[in-house]
N, C-alpha and C positions, 0 to 999 in steps of 0.2 A: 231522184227523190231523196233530196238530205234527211228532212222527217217529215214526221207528221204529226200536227195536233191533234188530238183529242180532247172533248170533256166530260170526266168520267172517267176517264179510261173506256169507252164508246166511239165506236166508230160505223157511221153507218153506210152503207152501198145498195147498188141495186141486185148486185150478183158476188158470191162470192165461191170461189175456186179452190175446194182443199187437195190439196196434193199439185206438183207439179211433175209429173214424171211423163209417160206415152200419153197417158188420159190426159190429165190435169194440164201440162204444158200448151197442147195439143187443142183444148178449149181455150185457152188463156189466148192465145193467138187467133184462133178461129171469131172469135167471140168482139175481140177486141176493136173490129172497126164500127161496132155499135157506141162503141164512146164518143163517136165525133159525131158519126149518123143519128143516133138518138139520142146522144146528151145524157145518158148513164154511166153511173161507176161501177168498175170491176177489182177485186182486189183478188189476191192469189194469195195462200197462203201455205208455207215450207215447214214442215218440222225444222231441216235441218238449213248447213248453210249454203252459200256460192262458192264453188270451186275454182280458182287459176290456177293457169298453167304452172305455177311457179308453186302453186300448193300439194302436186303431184309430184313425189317426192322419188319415186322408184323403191321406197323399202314395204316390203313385202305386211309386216305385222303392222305399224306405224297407219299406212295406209285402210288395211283391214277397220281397224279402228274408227277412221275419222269418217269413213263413207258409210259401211254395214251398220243395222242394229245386232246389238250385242258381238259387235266386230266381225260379224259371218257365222257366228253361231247360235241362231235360236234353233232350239229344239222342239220336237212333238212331245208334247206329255209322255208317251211309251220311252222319249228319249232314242231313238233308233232310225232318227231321220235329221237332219243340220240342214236350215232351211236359208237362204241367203238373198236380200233384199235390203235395198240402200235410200237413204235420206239425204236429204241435198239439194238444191234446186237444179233439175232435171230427172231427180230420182235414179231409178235402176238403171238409164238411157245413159249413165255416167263410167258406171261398170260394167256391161257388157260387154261382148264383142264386137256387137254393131249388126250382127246377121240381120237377113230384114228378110222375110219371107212372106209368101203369099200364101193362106191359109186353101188347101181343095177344094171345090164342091164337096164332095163326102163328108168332110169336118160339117159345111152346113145343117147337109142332109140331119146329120145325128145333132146337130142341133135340133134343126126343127121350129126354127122361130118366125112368125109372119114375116114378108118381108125381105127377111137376111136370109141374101141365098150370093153367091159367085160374081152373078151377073148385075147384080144392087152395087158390090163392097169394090167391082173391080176397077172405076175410076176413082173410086178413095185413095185403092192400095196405089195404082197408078203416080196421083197428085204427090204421096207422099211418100214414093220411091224418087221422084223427080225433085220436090223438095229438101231430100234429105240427103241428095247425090247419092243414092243408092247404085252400087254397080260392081261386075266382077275384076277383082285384080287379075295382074297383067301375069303373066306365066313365071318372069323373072323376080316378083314380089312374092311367090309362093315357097318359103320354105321345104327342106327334106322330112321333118316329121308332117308333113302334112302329104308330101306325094310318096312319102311312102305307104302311106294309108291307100290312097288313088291307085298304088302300084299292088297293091295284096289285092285287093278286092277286084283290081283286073286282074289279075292269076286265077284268081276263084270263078271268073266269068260273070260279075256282081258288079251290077251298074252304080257308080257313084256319079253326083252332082255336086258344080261347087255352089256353093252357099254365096249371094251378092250381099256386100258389105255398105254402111254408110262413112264413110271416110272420105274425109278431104285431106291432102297434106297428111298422108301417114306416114311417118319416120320407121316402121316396121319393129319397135322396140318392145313388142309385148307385150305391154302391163295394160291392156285393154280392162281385166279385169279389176286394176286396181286406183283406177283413172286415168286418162290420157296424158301421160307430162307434154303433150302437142297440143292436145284439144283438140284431136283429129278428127274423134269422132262426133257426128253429125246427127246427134239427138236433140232432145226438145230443149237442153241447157244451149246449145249452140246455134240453134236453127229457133224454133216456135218463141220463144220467150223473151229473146230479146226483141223480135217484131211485138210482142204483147206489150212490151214496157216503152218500146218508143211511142208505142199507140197511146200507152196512160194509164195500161194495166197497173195497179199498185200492185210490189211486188214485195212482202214479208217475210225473211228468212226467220230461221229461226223460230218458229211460232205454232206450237204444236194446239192443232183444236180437241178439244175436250169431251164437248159434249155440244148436242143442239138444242134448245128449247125453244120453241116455238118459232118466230121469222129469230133465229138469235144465235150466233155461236160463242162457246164460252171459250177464251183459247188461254192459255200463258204465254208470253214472250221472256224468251232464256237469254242471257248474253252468253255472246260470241264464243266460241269454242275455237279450238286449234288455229286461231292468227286468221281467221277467216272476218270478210266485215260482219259487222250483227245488221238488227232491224233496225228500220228509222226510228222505230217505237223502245221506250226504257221496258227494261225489265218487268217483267209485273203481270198479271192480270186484265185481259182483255173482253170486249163482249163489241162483238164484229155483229150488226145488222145487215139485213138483207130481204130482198122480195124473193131470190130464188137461191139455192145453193146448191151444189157438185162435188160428191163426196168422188175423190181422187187419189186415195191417199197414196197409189204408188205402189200397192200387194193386196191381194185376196185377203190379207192378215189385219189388215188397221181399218179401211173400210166397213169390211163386215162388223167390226168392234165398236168402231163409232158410230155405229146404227143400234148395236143394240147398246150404248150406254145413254143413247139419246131416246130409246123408244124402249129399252128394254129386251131382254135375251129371250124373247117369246111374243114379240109384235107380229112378228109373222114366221107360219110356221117355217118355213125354208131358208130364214136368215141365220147365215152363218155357215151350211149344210153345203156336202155338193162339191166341196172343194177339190181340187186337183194340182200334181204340182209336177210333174213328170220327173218323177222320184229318177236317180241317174249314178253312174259309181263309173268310177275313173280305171281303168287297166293301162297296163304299164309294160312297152316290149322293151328289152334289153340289147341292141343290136350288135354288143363286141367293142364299137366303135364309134368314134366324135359323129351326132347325126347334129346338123344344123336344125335346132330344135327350138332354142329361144329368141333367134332374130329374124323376124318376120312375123305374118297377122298367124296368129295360133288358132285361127279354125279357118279354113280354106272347103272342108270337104264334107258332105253326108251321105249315108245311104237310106234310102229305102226302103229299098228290098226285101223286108220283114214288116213295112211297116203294116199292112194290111191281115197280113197272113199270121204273125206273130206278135203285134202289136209293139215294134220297140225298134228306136231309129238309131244309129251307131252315126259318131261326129268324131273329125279330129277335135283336139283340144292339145294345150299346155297349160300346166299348172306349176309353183313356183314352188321350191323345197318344202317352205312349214306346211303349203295346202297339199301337196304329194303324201308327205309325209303321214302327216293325220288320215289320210284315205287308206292308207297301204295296211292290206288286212296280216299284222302280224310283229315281230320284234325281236331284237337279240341281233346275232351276227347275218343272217337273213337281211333283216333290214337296212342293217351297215353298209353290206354289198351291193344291194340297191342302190341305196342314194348315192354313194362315193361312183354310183356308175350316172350318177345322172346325165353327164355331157354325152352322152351314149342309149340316150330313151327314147322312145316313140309314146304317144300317149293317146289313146281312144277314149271315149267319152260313151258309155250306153245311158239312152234315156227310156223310161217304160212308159206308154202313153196309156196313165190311168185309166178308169173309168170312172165317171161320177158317181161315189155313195155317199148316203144321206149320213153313216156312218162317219166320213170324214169329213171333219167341219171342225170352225172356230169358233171358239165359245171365247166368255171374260173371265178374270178371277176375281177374287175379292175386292183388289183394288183397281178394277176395270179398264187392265192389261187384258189381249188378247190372249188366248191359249191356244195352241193349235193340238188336235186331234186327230192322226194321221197317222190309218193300221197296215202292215206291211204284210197281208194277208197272202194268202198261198197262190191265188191269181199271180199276185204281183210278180212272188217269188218263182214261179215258176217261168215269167217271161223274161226276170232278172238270169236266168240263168240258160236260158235260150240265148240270152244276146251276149253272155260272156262266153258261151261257145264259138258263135261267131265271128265274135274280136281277135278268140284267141288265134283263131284260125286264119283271121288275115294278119295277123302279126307273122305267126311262121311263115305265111304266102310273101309278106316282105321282106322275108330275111333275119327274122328275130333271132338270136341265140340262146333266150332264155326266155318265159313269159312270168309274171304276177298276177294270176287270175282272181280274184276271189272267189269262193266254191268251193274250194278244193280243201284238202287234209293238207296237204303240201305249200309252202311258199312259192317256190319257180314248178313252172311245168316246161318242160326240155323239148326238141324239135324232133327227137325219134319218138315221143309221144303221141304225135299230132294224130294218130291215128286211133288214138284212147280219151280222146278230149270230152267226149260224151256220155265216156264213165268215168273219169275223172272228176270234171264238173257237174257234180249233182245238187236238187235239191235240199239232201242228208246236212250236207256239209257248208248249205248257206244260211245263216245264224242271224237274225235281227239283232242289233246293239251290238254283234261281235265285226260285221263288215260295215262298213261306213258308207253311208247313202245319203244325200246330197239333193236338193232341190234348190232352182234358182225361176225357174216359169209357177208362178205359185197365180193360182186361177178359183173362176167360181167363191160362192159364201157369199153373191149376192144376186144370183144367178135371173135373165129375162124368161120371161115366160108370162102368157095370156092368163093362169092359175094363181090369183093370189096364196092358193095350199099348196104351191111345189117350186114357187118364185117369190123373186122380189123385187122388181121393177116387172114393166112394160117391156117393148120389143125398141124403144126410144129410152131406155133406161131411166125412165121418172118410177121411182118407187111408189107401190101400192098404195094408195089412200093418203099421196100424200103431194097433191099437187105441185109443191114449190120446191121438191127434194130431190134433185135424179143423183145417177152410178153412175161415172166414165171411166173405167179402165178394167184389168182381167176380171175381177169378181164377176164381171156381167159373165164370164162364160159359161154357159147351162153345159157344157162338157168340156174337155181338154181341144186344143186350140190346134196338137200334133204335133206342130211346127213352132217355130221358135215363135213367141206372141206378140213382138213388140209391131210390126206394122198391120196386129188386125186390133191390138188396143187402138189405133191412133184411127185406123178406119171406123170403129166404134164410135169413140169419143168426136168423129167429125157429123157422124150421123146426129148423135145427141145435140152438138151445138147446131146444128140443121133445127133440129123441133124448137129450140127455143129462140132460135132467131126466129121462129114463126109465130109464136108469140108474145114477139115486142115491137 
């Protein structure tokens, strides 16, 4: 698609796609053999741009930048939370890991939604595990900061599982989080969208939607950023027609926002409310010595084993000096010793599996940017530091020499310690705005439910009282998902394209 006319700056369609990331991708493809079958147009629309291989650059900040809004760091209004979610055509599917998980019955259960239960979502998750070559690497693909995580929590007698990845062609180089410089991984930019666009999907970078008014969305088209190509469309001002639209936009953050800038911060009572993001904080073992730490897939492993009883799941991870850095609760000659130790780190990853309150939720500001509202209540703090007991403890079980807990009064806690770690690590001494906490699963603020008073769509994500307007992606979740979200958004968003291929 070299371009496209318009007159007007008008364009009109039968369907129109905002966001292309789990949800949005994920329709755009689904959706897309109705253009030949029915003789309808689809068009997709990106904030951001198309990523190549050659646009994946390997530097750390640079990178930050060109994918994240506000480069990986929006904050919560209290400022004591860094929420991390990317624009781009494939969206967040660009910078993850790839983990692809299958959400419990139980997750249902506390859902609670007609319907959506285990045995409905399990040839979803199925299609798009097989789709998306979902599967576990092979033993010699798993780096040492990942089995040394594997090897403490078997000392402990503590079941761990590996996590199945979507990668094709993984070169093991790491920078999952900062784009594939391979294009290994197997999201909706590399799998769902280009069968969408050979189908006839029109496909908009660059093209952030504004607001909706009636069958209408009002959008601007930006040129091109960072050497990426732009839209077929000039710069300017757009107004994108349509019989139905799907609001995608790729985080529980711009969704909810583009709902109420289109219907207002008070259309329905639950828009925006409910949000979840499995708020998460990075620990840091020090082992003495070179741990084969940054070549290879950096999340191979999770546990469990809390998650029921304690609410909070512990993952390997690696992270790359400036994002370490910024996490590490503290400064001065401490800190030094740290980092100058990095080729000698292990890294654990605690995530807290909120609970939905109506208290955290996204609102707009003045100039109808979203705001997010996200309290780090004594609940949380209490589970936050059950799970860094934990960690720390499978750190010494693998051998650590030194730990970086946050919690504590101290920067390192020592291995003749390990037997003080739960008065060490208290409560007292864990400080919102002083430790760094991190969210990248950001959910709900548009949540399903049969209650226009406590929801905002349907159990098929068509929003309330508004026939021609559904959700495809996290905001649909009425609670935290547990598990990493991206293969129950894309089980979602296949349900949604289900009801409305049903009525056309």
């Amino acid at each position: 698609m070299s371009s496209i006319q318009s007159q007007d700056n008008t364009l009109e369609y039968d369907i129109i796609i905002i966001g292309s990331g789990a949800g949005g991708g994920t329709l755009a493809k689904e959706l897309s053999p109705l253009i030949k079958e029915k003789g309808i147009k689809i068009a997709l629309l990106e904030w951001g741009g198309e990523f190549r291989a050659q646009d994946n650059i390997r530097e750390e900040y640079p990178m930050a930048k060109k994918y994240f809004f506000d480069g990986g760091g929006v904050q919560n209004v209290q400022q004591d939370v860094t929420f991390a979610f990317a624009k781009g055509i494939g969206g967040s599917t660009t910078v993850y890991t790839g983990t692809s998980l299958t959400a419990p019955q139980q997750v249902f259960d506390r859902w609670n939604i007609e319907g959506i239960d285990l045995k409905e979502m399990a040839p979803r998750y199925e299609k798009y595990k097989k789709e998306n070559n979902v599967h576990l690497k092979s033993a010699d693909e798993i780096n040492e900061n990942n089995t040394l995580f594997r090897d403490g929590c078997k000392n402990l007698g503590i079941h761990v599982d590996q996590f199945p990845v979507n990668t094709k062609g993984c070169q093991g180089e790491g920078y999952c989080n900062l784009g594939c410089p391979n294009l290994a991984k197997q999201g909706t930019a590399a799998v769902q969208i280009p069968v969408a666009k050979n189908n006839g999907v029109h496909i908009f970078p660059f093209t952030k939607a504004n607001k909706i008014v009636g069958k209408t969305v009002l959008a601007t088209v930006s040129a091109s950023q960072f050497g990426l190509e732009g839209s077929p469309l000039k710069p300017g001002d757009y107004k994108f027609k349509a019989k139905r639209f799907i609001v995608s936009c790729g985080s529980a953050v711009n969704t909810p926002a583009l709902l109420m800038r289109s219907y207002g911060e008070n259309f329905l009572p639950a828009i925006g409310k409910y949000f979840t993001c499995h708020p998460a904080l990075i620990l840091v073992g020090d082992h003495g010595r070179k741990v084969q730490n940054m070549d290879g897939h950096p999340k191979s492993f999770f546990c469990e084993e809390y998650m029921e009883s304690d609410r909070f799941l512990l993952e390997t991870c690696m992270y790359f000096p400036f994002v370490l850095a910024k996490n590490l609760n503290g400064y001065g000659e401490d800190m030094d010793s740290l980092m100058s130790s990095f080729p000698n780190l292990q890294m654990i990853l605690s995530l807290c599996l909120d609970k939905a309150k109506e208290k955290n939720r996204i609102g707009i500001g003045s100039d109808g940017e979203p705001k997010i509202y996200y309290d780090l209540d004594d609940e949380i703090i209490t589970t936050f530091v059950k799970s860094i007991r934990a960690a720390t403890k499978v750190f010494f079980a693998a051998g650590a020499k030194r730990v970086h807990a946050p919690g504590m009064e101290k920067f390192f806690i020592m291995p003749d310690e390990n037997e003080m770690i739960d008065q060490l690590i208290s409560e007292r001494h864990f400080k919102p705005g002083k430790i760094s906490i991190a969210a990248a699963h950001l959910m709900g603020g548009a949540r399903m439910g049969a209650d226009p008073a406590t929801s905002v769509t349907n159990e098929w994500g068509q929003v309330h009282g508004k026939e021609h307007l559904y959700v495809a992606d996290a905001s649909l979740f009425p609670q935290c998902s547990e598990v990493n979200p991206y293969l129950t958004i894309m089980a979602l968003a296949d349900r949604v394209a289900d009801k409305i291929r049903s009525l056309i």
